[in-house]
C-alpha positions in Angstrom: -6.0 10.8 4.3 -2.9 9.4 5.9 -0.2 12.1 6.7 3.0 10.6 5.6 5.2 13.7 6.2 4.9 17.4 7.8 2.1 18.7 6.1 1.7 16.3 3.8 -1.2 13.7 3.7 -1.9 10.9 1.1 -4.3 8.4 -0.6 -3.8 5.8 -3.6 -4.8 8.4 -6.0 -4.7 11.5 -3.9 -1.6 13.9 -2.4 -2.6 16.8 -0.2 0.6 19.6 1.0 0.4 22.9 2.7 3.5 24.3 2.0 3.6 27.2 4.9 3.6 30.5 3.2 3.1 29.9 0.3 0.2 27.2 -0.8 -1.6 24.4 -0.4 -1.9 21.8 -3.3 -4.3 19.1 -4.0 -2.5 16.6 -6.6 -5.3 13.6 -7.5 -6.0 10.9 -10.2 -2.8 11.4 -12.1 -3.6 14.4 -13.5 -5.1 17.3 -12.0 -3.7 19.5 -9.5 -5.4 22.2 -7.2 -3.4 25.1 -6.3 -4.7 27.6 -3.5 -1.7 30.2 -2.8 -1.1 32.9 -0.4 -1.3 36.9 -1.3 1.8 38.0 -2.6 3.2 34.5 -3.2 6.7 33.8 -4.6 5.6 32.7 -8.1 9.1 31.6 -8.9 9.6 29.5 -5.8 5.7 27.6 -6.4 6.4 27.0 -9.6 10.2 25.3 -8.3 7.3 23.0 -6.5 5.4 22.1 -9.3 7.8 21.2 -11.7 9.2 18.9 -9.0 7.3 17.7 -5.8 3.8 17.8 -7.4 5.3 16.9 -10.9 6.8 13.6 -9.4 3.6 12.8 -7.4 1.5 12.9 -10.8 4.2 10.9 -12.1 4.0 8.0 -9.7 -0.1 8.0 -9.5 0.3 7.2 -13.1 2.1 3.9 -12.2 5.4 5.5 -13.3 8.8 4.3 -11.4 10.1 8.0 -10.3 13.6 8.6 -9.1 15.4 11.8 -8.2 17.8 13.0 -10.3 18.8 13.8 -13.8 18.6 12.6 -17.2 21.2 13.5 -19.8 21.3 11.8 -23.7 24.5 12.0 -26.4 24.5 9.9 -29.4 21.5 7.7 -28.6 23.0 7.1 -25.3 21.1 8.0 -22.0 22.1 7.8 -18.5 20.3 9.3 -14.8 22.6 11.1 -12.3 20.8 10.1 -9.0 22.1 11.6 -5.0 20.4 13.0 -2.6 20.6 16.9 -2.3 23.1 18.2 -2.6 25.7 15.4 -3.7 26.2 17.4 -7.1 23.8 16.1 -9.8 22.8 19.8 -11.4 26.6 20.4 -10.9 27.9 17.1 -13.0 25.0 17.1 -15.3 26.0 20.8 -16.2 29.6 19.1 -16.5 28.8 16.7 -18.7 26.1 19.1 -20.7 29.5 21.1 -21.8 31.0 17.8 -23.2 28.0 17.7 -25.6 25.3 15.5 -23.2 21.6 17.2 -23.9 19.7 17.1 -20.8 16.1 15.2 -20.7 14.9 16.2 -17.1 16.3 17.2 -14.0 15.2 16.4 -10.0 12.8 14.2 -11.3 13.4 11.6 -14.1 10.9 8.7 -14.9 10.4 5.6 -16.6 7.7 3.7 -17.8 7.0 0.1 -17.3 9.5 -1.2 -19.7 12.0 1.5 -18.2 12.0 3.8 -21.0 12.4 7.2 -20.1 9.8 10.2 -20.1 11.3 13.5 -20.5 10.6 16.2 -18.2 11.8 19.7 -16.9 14.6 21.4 -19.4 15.9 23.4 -16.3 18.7 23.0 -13.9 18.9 24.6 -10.7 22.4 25.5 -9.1 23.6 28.0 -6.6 26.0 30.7 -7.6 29.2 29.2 -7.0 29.1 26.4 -9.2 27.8 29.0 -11.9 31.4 30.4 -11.1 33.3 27.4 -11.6 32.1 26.4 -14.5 32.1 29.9 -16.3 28.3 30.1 -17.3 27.9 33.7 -16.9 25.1 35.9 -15.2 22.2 33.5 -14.8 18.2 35.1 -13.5 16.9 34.3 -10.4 14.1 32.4 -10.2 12.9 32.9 -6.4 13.0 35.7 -4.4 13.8 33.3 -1.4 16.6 31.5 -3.0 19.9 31.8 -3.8 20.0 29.4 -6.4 19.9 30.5 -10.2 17.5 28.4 -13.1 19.6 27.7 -16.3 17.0 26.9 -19.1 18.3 24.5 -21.9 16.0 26.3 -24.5 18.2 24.6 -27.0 17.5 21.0 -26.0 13.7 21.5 -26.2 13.3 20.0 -30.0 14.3 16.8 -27.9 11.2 17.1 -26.0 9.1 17.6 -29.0 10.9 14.7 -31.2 11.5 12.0 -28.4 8.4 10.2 -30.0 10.7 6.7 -29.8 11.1 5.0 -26.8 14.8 5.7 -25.2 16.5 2.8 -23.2 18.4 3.5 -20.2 21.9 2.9 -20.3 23.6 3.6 -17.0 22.5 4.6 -13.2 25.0 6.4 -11.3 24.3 7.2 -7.5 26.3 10.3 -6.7 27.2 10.1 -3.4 29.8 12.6 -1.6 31.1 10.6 1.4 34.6 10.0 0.3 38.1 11.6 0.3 39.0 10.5 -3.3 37.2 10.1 -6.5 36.2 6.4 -7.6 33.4 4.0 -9.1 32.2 1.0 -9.0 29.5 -1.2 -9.8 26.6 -2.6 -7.8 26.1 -6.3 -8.9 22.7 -8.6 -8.4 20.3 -7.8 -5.6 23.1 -5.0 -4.5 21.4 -3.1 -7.0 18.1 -2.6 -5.4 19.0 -0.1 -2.3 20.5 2.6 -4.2 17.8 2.3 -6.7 14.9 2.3 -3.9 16.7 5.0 -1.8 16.5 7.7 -4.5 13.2 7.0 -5.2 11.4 10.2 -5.3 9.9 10.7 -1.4 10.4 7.3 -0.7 8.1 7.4 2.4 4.7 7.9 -0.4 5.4 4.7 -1.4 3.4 3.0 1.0 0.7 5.4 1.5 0.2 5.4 -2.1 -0.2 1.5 -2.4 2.5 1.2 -5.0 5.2 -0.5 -3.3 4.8 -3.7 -4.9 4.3 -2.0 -8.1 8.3 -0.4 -7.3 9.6 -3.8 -6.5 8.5 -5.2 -10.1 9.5 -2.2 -12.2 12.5 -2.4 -10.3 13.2 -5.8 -10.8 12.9 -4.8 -15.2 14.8 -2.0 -14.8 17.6 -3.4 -13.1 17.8 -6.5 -15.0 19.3 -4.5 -18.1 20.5 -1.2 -16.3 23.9 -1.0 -14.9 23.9 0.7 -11.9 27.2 3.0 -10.0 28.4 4.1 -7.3 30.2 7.4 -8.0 32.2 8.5 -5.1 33.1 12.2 -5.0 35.2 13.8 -1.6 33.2 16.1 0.7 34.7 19.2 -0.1 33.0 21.8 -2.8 33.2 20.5 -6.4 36.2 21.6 -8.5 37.1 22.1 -11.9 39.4 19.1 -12.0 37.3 17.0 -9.8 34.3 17.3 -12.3 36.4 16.8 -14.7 37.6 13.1 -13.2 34.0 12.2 -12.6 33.3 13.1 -16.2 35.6 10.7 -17.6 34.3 7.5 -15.3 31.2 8.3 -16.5 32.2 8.3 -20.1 34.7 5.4 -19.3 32.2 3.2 -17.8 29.9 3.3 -20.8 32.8 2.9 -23.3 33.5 0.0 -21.6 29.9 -1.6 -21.6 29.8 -0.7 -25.2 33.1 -2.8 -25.9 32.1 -5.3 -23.6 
């Protein structure tokens, strides 16, 4: 195997980790993991790891084009909330989940080779504070290592159970908070590709796993009917009035590809 990151070694159809402390995971063939854990393990913070890293590596040995963010539908309409961590996905996804959006997967959405998407997780992860700001009440822990709370959308699973028909993308919006106002815009022609390829789940397994040529094409589908955005947020800790701006280019952009 070919060790692609800090305890982390890879194959076409294999994916070893030790994560210190806690386990080591064998992930192989698209769909079968091995899971050795430590005495006294955090159940909570493993199971954080499966329905993420391991989730996403199953994902892309299946040929599946895996990004990370979130997935969110409303009135046959679905769009992905893509950053890096920390730029405030679970916060504008819980955002837009109070203006009626259902949420399809969070940290790692997928699509298939005609980028439909392929529901996943129906929990968001968020620490306390934006809990706070947004008024959601007392909310479990999940991990006794972690601050951050797990909100469970029991009520959108019926959308996992009926999501029988494919669902078309609609939007792309890469969240990214380097900026000291609030703004959009769109990425046209081959500008569409970086954003797209740097949130690509753990971009570095790409070539280890042999499937970089497989991105570029499913890219090069996606892309051809997927807008794709830049949403600029400032630096500072997300506000009330500030979500609610990035709320409205969200909806605003898609009004406007609608009309258009």
């Amino acid at each position: 195997m070919k060790q692609v990151a800090a305890y982390c070694w890879c194959l076409p159809t294999s994916f070893l980790i030790h994560i210190p402390n806690l386990a080591q995971c064998y992930v192989y063939d698209g769909n079968q993991i091995d899971i050795q854990y430590d005495d006294g393990v955090d159940m909570g913070l493993l199971t954080a790891y499966i329905e993420g890293y391991l989730l996403a590596i199953i994902l892309q040995q299946r040929g599946h084009l895996v990004l990370h963010g979130t997935v969110l539908k409303k009135n046959e309409q679905a769009i992905a909330i893509c950053g890096m961590s920390g730029a405030g996905k679970s916060t504008l996804a819980l955002a837009l989940i109070q203006q009626g959006w259902n949420l399809l997967s969070d940290d790692v959405c997928a699509f298939d080779e005609k980028g439909n998407v392929l529901t996943g997780g129906t929990g968001i992860k968020v620490w306390p504070d934006i809990i706070e700001t947004l008024a959601l009440g007392e909310q479990p822990c999940f991990s006794e290592q972690l601050e951050k709370r797990q909100i469970t959308m029991a009520r959108h699973l019926p959308l996992l159970v009926n999501a029988a028909q494919p669902l078309r993308l609609n939007a792309l919006y890469c969240l990214q908070p380097e900026s000291m106002s609030i703004t959009i815009s769109e990425y046209v022609g081959m500008k569409k590709f970086a954003p797209l390829k740097a949130n690509c789940y753990r971009e570095q397994f790409l070539q280890a796993m042999e499937t970089e040529l497989l991105f570029m094409n499913y890219s090069s589908a996606f892309l051809r009917d997927v807008p794709v955005y830049k949403l600029q947020r400032d630096k500072h800790k997300l506000s009330n009035e500030g979500l609610n701006q990035l709320v409205n280019l969200v909806t605003e952009s898609l009004t406007l590809k609608v009309k258009g």
